[in-house]
Every structure is written in C-alpha cells, then in structure tokens.
DSSP file (Angstrom, degrees, kcal/mol; ACC not computed):
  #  RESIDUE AA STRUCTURE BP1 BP2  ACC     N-H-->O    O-->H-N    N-H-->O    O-->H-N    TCO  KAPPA ALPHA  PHI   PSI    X-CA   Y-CA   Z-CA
    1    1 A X     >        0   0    0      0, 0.0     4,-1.5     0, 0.0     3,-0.4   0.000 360.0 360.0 360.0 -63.9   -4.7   59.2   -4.1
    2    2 A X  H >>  +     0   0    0      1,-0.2     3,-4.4     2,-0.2     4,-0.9   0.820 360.0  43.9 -26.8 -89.3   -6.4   62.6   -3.6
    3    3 A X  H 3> S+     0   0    0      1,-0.3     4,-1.5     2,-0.2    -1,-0.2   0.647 113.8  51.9 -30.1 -41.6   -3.9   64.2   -6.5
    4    4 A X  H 34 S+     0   0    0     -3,-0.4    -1,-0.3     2,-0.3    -2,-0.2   0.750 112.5  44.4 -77.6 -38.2   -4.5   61.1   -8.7
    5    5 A X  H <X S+     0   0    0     -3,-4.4     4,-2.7    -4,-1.5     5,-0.3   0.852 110.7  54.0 -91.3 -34.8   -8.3   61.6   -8.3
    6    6 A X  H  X S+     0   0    0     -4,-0.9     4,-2.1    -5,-0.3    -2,-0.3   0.820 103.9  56.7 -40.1 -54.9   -8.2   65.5   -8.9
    7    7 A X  H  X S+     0   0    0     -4,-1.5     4,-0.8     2,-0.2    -1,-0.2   0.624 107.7  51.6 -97.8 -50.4   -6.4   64.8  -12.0
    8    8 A X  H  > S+     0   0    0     -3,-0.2     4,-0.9    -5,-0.2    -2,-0.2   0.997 111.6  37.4 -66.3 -69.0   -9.4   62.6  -13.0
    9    9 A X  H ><>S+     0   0    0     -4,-2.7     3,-2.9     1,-0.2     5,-1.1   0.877 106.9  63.9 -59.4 -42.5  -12.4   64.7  -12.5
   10   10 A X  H ><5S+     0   0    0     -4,-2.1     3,-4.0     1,-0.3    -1,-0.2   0.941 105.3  58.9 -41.3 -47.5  -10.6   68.1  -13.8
   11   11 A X  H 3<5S+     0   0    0     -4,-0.8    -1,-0.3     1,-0.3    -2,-0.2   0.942 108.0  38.0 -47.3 -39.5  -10.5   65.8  -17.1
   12   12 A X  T <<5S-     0   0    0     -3,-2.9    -1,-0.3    -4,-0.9    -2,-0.2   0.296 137.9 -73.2-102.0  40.2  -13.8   65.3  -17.3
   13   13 A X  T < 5 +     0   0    0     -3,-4.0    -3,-0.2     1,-0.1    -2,-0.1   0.536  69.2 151.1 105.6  -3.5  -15.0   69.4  -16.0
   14   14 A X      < -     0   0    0     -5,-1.1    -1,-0.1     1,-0.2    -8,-0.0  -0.343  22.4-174.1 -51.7 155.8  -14.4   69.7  -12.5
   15   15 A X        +     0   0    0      2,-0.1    -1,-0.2     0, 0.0    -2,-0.0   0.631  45.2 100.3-115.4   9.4  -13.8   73.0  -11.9
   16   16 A X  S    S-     0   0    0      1,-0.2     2,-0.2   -10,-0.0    -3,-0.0   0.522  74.9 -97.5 -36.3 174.3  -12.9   73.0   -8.4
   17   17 A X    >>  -     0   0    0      1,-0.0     4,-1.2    -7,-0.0     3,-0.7  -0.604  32.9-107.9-116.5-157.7   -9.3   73.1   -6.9
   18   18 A X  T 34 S+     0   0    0     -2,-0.2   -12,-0.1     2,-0.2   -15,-0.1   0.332 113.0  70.9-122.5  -8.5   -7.3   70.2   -5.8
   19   19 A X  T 3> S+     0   0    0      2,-0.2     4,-0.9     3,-0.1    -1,-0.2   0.547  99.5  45.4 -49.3 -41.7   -7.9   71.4   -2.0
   20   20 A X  H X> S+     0   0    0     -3,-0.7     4,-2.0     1,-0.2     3,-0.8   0.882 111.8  49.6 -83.1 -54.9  -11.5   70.6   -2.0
   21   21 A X  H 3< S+     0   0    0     -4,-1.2     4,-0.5     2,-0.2    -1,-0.2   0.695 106.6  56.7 -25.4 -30.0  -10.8   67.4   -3.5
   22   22 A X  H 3> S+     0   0    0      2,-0.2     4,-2.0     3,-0.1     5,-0.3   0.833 111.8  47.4 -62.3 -58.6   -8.0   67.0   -0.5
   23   23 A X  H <X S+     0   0    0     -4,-0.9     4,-1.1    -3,-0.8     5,-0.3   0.946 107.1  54.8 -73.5 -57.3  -11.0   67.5    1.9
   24   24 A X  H  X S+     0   0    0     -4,-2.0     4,-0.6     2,-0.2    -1,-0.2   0.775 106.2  45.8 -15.0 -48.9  -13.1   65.3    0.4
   25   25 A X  H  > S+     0   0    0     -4,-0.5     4,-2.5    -5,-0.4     5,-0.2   0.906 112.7  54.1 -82.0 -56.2  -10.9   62.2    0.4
   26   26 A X  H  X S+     0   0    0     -4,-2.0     4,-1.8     1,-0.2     5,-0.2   0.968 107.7  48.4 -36.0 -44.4   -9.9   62.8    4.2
   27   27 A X  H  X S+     0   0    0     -4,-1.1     4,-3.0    -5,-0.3    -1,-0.2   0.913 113.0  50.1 -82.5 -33.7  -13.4   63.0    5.3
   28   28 A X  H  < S+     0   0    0     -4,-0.6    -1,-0.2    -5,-0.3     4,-0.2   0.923 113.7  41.7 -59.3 -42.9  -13.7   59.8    3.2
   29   29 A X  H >< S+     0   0    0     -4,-2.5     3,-1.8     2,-0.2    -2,-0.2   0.930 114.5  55.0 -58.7 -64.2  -10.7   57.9    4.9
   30   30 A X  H 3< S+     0   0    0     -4,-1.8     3,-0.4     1,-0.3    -2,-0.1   0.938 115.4  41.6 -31.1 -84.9  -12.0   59.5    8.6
   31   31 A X  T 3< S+     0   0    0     -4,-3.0    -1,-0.3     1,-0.2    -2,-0.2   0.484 121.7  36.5 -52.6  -8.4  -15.5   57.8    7.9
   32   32 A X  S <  S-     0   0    0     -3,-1.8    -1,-0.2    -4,-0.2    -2,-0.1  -0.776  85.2-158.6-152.9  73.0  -14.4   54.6    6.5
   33   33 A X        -     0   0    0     -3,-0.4     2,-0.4    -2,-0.1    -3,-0.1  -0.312   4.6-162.2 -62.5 149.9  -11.1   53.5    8.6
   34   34 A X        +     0   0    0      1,-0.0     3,-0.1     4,-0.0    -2,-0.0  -0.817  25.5 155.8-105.7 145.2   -8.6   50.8    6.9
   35   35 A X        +     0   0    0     -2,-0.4     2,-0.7     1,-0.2    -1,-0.0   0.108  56.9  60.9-139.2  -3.2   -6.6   49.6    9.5
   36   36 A X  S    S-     0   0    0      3,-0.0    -1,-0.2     0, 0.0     3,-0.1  -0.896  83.8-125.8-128.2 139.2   -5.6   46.2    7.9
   37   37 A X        -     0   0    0     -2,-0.7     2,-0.1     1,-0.1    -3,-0.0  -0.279  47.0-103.6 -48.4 136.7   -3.9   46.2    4.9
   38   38 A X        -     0   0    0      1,-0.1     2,-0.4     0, 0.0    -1,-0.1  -0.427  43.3-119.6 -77.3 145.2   -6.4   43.8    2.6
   39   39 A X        -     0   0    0      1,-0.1     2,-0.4    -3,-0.1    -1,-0.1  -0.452  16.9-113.9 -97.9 158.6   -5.1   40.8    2.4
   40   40 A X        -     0   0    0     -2,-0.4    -1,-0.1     1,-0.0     0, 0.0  -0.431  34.0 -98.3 -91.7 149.9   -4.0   38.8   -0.7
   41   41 A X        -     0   0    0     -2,-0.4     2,-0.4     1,-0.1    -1,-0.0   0.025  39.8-116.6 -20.4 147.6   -5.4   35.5   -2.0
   42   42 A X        -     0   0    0      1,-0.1    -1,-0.1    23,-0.1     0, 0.0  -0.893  31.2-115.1-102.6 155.2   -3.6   32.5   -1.1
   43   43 A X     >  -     0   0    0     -2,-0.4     4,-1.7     1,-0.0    -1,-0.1   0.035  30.7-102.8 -71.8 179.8   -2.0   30.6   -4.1
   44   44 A X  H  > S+     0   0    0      2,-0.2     4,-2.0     1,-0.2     5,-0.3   0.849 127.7  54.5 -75.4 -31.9   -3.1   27.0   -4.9
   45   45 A X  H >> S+     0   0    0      2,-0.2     3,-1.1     3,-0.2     4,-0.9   0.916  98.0  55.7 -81.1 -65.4    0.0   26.1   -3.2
   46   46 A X  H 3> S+     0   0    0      1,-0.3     4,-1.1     2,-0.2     3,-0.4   0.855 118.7  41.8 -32.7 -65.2   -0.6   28.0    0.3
   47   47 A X  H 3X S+     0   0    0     -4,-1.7     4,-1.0     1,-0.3    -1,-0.3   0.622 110.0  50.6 -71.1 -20.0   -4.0   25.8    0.3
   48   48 A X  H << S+     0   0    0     -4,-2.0     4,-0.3    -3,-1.1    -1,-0.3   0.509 112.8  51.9 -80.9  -5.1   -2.7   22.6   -0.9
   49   49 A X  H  < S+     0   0    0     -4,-0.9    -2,-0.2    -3,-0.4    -3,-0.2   0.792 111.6  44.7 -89.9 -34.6    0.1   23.0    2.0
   50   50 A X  H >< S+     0   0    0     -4,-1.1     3,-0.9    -5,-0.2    -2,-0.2   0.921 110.7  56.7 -64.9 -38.2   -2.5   23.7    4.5
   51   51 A X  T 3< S+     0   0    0     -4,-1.0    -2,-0.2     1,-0.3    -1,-0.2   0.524 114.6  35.3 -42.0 -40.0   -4.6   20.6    3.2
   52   52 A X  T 3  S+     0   0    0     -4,-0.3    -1,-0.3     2,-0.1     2,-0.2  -0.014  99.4  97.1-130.6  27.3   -1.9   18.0    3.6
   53   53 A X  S <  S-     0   0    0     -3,-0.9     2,-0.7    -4,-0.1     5,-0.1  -0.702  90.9 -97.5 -87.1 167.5   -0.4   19.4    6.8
   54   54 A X    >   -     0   0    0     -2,-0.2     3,-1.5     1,-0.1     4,-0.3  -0.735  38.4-127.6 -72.3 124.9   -1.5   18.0   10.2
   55   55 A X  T 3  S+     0   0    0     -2,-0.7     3,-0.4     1,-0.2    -1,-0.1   0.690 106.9  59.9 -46.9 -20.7   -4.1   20.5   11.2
   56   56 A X  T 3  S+     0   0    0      1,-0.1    -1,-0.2     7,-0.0    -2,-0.1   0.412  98.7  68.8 -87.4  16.1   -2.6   21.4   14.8
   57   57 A X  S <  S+     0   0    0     -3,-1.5     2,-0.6    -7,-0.1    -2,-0.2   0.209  80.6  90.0-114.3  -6.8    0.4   22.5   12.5
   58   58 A X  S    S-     0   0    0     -3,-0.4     2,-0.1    -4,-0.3    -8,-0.0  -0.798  79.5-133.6 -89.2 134.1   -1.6   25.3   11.2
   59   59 A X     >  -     0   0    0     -2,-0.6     4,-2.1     1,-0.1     5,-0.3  -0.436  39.7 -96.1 -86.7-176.6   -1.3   28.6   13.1
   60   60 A X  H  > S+     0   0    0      2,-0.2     4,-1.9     1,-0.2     5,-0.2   0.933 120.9  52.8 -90.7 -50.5   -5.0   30.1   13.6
   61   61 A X  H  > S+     0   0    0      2,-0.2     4,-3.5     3,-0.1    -1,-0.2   0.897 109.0  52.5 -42.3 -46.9   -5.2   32.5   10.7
   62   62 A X  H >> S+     0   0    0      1,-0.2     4,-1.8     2,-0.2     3,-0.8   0.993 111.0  44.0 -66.1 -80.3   -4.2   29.7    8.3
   63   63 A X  H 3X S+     0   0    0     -4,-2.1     4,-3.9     1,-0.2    -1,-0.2   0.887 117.7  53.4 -45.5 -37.5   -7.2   27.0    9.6
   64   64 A X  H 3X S+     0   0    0     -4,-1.9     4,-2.4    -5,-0.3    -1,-0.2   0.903 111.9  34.7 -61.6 -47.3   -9.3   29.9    9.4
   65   65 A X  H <X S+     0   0    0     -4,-3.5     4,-0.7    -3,-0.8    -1,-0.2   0.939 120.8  55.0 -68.0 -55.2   -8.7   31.2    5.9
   66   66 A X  H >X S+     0   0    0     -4,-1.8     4,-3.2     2,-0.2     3,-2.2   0.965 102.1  51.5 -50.1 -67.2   -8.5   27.7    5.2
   67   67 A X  H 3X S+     0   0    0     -4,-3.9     4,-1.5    -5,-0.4     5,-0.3   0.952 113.4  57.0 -28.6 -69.6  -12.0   26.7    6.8
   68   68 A X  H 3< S+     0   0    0     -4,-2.4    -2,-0.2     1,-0.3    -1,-0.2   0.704  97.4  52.0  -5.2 -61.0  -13.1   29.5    4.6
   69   69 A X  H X< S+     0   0    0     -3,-2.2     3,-2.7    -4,-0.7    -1,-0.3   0.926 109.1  47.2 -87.4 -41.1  -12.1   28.5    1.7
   70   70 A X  H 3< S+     0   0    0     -4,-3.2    -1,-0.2     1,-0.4    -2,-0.2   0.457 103.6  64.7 -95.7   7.4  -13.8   24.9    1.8
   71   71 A X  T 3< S+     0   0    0     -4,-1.5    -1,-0.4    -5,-0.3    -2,-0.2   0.417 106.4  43.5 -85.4  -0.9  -17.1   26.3    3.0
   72   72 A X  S <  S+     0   0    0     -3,-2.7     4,-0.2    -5,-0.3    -1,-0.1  -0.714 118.5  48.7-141.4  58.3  -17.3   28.0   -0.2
   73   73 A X    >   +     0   0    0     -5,-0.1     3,-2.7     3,-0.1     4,-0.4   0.701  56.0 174.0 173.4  30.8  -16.1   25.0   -1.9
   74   74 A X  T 3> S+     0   0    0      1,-0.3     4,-1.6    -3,-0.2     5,-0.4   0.700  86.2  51.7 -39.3 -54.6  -18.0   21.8   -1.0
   75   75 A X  H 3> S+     0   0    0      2,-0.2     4,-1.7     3,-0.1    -1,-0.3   0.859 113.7  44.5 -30.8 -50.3  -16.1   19.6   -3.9
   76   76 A X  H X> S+     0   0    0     -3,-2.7     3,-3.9     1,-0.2     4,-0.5   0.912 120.3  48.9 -74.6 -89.4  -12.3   21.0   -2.5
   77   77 A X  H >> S+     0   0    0     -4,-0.4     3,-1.2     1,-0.3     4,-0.8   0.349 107.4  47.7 -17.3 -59.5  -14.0   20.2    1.1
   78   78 A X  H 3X S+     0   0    0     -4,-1.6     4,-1.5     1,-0.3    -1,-0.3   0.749 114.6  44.7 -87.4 -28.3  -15.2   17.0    0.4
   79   79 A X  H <X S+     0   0    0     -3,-3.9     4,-0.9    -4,-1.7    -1,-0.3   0.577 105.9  67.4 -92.7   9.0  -11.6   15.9   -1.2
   80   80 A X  H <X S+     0   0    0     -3,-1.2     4,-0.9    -4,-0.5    -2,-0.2   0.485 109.3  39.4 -16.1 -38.3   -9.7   17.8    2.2
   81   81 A X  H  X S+     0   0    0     -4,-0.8     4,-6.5    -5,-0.4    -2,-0.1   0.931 112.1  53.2 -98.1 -47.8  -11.2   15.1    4.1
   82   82 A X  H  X S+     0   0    0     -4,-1.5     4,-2.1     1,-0.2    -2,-0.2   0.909 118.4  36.4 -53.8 -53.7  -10.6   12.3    1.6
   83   83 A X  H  X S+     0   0    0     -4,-0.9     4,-1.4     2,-0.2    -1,-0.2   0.673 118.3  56.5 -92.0 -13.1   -6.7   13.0    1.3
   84   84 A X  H  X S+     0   0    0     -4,-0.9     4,-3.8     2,-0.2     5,-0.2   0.919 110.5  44.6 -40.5 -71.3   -6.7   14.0    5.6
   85   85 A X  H  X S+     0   0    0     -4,-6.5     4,-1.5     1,-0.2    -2,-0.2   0.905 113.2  53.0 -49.7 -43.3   -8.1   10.7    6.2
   86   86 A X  H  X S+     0   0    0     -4,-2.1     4,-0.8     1,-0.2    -1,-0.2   0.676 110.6  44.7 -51.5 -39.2   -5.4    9.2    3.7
   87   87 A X  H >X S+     0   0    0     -4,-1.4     4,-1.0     2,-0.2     3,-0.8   0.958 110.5  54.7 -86.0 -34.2   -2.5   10.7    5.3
   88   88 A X  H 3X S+     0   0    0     -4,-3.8     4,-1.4     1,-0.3     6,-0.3   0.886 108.5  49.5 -23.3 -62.6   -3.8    9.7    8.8
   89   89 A X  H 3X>S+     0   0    0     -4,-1.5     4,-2.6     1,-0.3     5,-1.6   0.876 116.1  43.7 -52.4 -48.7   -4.0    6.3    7.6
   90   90 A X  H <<5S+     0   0    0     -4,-0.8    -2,-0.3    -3,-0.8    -1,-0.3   0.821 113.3  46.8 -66.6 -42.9   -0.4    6.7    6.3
   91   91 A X  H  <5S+     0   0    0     -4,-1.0    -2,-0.2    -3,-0.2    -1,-0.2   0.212 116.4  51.1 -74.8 -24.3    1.1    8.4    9.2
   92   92 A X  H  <5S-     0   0    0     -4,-1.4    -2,-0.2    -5,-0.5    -3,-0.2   0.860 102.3-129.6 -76.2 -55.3   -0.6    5.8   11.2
   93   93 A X  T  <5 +     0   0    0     -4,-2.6     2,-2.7    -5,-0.1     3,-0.2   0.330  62.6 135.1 114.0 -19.1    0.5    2.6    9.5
   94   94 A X    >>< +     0   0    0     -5,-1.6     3,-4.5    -6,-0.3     4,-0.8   0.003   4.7 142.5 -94.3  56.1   -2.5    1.4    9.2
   95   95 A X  G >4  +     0   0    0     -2,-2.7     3,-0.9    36,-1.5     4,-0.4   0.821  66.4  82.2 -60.7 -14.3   -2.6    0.1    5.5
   96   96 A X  G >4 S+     0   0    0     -3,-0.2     3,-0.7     1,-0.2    -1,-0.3   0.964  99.3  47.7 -42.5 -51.6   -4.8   -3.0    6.9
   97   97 A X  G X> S+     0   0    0     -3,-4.5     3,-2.0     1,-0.2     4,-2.0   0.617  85.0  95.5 -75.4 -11.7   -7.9    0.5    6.4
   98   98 A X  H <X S+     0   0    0     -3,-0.9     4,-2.5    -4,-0.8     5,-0.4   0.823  83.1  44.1 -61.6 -31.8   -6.9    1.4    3.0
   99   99 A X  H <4 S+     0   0    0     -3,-0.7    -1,-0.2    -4,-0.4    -2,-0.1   0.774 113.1  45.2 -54.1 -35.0   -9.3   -0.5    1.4
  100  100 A X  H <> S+     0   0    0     -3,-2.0     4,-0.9     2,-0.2    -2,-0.2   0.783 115.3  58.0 -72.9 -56.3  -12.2    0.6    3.7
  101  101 A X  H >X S+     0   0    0     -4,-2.0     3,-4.2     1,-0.2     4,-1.6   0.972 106.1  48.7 -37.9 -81.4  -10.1    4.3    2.7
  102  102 A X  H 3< S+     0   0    0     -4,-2.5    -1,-0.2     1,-0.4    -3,-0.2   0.806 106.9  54.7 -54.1 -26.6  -10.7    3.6   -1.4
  103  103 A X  H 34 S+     0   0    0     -5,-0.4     4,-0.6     3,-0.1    -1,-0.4   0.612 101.1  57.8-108.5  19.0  -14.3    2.9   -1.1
  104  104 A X  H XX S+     0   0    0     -3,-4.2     4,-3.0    -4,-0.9     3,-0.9   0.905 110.6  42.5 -36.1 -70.6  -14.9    6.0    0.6
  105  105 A X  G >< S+     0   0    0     -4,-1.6     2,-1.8     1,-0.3     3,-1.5   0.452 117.7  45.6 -73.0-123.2  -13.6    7.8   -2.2
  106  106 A X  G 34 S+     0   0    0      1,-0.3    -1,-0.3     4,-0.1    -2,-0.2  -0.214 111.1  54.5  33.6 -48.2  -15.4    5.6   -4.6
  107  107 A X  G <4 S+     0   0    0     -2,-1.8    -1,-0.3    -3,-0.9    -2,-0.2   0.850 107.4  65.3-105.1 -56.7  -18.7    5.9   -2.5
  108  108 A X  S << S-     0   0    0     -4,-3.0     2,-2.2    -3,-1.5    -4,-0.0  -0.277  95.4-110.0 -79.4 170.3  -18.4    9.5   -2.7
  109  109 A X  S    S+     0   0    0      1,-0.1     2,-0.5    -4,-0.0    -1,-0.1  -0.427  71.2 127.9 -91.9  59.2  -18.6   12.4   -6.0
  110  110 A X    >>  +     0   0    0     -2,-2.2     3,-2.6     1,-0.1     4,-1.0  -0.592  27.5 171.6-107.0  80.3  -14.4   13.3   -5.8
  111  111 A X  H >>  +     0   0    0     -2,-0.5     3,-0.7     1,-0.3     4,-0.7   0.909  68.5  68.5 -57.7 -33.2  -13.5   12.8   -9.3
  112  112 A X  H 34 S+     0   0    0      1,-0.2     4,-0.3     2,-0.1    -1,-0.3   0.784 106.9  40.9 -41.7 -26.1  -10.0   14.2   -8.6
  113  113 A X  H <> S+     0   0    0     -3,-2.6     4,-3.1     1,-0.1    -1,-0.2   0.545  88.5  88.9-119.2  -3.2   -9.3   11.2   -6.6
  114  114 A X  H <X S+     0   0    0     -4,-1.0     4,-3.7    -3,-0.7     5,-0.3   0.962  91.1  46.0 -46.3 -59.4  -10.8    8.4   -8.7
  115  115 A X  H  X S+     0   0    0     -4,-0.7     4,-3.9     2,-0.2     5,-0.4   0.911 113.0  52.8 -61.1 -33.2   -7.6    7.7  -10.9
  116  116 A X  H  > S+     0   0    0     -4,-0.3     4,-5.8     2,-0.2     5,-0.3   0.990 112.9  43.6 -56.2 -67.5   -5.3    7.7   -7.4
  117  117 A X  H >X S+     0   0    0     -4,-3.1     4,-1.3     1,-0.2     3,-1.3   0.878 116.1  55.1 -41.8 -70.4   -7.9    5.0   -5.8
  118  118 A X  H 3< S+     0   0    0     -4,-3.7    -2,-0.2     1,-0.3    -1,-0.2   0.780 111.8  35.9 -47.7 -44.3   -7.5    3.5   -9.3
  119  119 A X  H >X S+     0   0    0     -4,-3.9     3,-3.4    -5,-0.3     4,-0.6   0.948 110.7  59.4 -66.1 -40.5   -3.9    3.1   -9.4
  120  120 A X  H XX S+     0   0    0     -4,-5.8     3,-2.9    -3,-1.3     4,-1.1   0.993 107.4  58.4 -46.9 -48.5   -3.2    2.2   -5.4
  121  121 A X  H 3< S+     0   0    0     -4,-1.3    -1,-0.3     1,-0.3    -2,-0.2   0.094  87.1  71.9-114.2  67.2   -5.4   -0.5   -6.4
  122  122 A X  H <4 S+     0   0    0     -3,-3.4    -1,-0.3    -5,-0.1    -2,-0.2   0.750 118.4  16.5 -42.4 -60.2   -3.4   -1.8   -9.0
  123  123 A X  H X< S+     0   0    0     -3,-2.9     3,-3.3    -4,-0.6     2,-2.6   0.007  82.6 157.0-111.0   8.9   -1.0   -3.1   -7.0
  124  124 A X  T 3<  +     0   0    0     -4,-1.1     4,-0.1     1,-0.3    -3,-0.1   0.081  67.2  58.5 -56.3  31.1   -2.8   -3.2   -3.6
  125  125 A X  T 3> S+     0   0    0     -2,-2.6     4,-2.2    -5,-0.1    -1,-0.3   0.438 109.5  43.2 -97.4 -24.0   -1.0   -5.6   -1.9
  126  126 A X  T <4 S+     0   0    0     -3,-3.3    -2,-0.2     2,-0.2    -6,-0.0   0.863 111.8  52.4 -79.6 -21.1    2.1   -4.0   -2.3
  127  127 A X  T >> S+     0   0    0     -4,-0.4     4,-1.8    -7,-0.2     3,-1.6   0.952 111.7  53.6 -64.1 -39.0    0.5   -0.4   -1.4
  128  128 A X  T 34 S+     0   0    0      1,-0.4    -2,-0.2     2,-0.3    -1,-0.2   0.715 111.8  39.9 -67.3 -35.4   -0.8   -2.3    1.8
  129  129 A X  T 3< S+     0   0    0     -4,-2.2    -1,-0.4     1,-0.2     4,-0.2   0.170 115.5  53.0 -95.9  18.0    2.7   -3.7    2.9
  130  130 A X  T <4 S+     0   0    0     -3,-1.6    -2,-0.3     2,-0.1    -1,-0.2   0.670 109.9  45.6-120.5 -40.8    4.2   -0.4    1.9
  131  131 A X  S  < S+     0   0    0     -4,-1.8   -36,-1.5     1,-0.1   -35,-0.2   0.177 123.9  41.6 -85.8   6.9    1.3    1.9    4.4
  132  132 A X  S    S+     0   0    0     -5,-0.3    -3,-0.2   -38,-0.2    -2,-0.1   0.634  93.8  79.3-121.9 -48.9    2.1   -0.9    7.3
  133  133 A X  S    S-     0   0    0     -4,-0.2    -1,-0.1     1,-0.2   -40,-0.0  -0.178  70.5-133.7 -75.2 161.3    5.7   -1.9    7.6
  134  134 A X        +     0   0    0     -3,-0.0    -1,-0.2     2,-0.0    -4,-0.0   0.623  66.9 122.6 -89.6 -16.2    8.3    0.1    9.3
  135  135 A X        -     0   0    0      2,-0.1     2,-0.2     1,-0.0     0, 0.0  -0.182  63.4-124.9 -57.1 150.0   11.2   -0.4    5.8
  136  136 A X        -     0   0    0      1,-0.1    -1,-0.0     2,-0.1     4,-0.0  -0.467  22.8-172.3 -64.7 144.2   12.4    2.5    4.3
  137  137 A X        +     0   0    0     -2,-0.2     3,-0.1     2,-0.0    -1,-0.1  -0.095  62.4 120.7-117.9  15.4   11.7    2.6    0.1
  138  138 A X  S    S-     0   0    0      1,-0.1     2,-0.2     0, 0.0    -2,-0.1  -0.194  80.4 -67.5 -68.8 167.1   14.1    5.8    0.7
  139  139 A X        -     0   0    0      1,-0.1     2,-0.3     2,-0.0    -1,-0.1  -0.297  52.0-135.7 -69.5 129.5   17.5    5.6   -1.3
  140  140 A X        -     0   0    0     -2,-0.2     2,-0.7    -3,-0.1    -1,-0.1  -0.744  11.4-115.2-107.5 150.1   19.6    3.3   -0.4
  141  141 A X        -     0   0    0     -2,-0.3    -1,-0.0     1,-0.1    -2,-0.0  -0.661  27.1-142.1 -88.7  98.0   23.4    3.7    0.1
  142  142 A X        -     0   0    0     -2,-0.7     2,-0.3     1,-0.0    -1,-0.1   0.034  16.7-168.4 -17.5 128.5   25.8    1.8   -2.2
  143  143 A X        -     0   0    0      2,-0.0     2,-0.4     0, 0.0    -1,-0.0  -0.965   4.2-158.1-142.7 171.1   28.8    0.4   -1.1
  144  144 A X        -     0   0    0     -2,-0.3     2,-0.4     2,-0.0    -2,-0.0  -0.995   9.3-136.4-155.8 128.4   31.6   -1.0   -2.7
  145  145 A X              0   0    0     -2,-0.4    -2,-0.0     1,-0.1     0, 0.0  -0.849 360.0 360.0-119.3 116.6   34.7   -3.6   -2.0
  146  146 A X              0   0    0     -2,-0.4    -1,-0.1     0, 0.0    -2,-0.0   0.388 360.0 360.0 -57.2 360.0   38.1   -3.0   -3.1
C-alpha cells in the first residue's frame, strides 16, 4: 500500500523518498487499528435464507446482521414478519388461521405479498386442507404388475 501510494504522489510532484512515505502509512495503521477484516454485504439470498429460517436456527452474527438490515428497511421488515407468521402457520398446521393470516397482509402496505394472498385465495379451500392435514402432496412412487 505504502509503495502503491508513493507511486501516486511522486506522479503528481512529491519530491520526497518512498521511506517517508513508509513512515507515514505506519503511523497511520498504528493510530487507526484494523483488526477485523471488513466484512462483505450479504447477497439477497444470505437474507432471504435468514428470513424463512426458524429464528433459533440463526447463529448470533446472522440475527444480528439480519436485525440490521430490516431496521434500515421498514418495508423488508414489515414483509419478514408477514412470511414468519406464514411459515409458523404452515409448520404448525394450522390452516384453520390462514384466512385471519391474508387479511393481515391485505390490512397492511406489503405489495410484494398482495399477488401470493391473491392466488392462495383462489383456491382457499384447498390451500386450507393442504396447511392442516398430515398427507404428503410429495411425489408419489409408481408401481407396476407384471
């Protein structure tokens, strides 16, 4: 870094040598310790994985960064809660609430989640027996008689 910056100023007139410049950047480093690498952004993906995990399935940096993010984000916050409650609901069983669930989001300004409410309830008796009963809609195994 030092060389790199040496390099710079000479361009524009320094006339110094590349020693004071050496001493300069130390003294800079000294006064203004790093000692964590800065960290990078998390992707949309990192946060939409934190978002639709169970929160006691986050390690403590991750809810933290996460918290973060959705204080500084009221919209993403306010749909975090919306799709929380949803998998709760889901993970629960409890399709009896989904209805109670869809005029939440409806009640509230989440446009992201308007067309979702709008589709479940297309069909919402079938979403409703699909969030309460214990069947599988997983692939089922063909079988075949000689």
């Amino acid at each position: 870094m030092a060389r790199r910056l040496f390099e710079e100023v000479r361009e524009r007139g320094y006339p110094g040598g590349e020693s004071v410049v050496k001493r300069y950047v130390r003294r800079l480093r000294e006064a203004f310790p790093h000692d964590d690498p800065p960290r990078k952004a998390p992707s949309v993906r990192d946060v939409t994985s934190w978002i639709t995990r169970r929160p006691d399935r986050l390690d403590d940096d991750q809810a933290q960064r996460l918290k973060q993010i959705l204080a500084r984000c009221p919209a993403l916050d306010r749909t975090s809660k919306h799709v929380r409650a949803f998998a709760e609901l889901m993970n629960d069983r409890r399709g009896r609430d989904l209805g109670q669930c869809m005029e939440c989001v409806q009640a509230d300004d989440v446009p992201a989640l308007y067309g979702f409410v709008t589709g479940l309830g297309q069909d919402l008796d079938a979403v409703v027996a699909g969030l309460s009963l214990r069947y599988s809609s997983g692939a089922a195994r063909a079988t075949t008689t000689k």
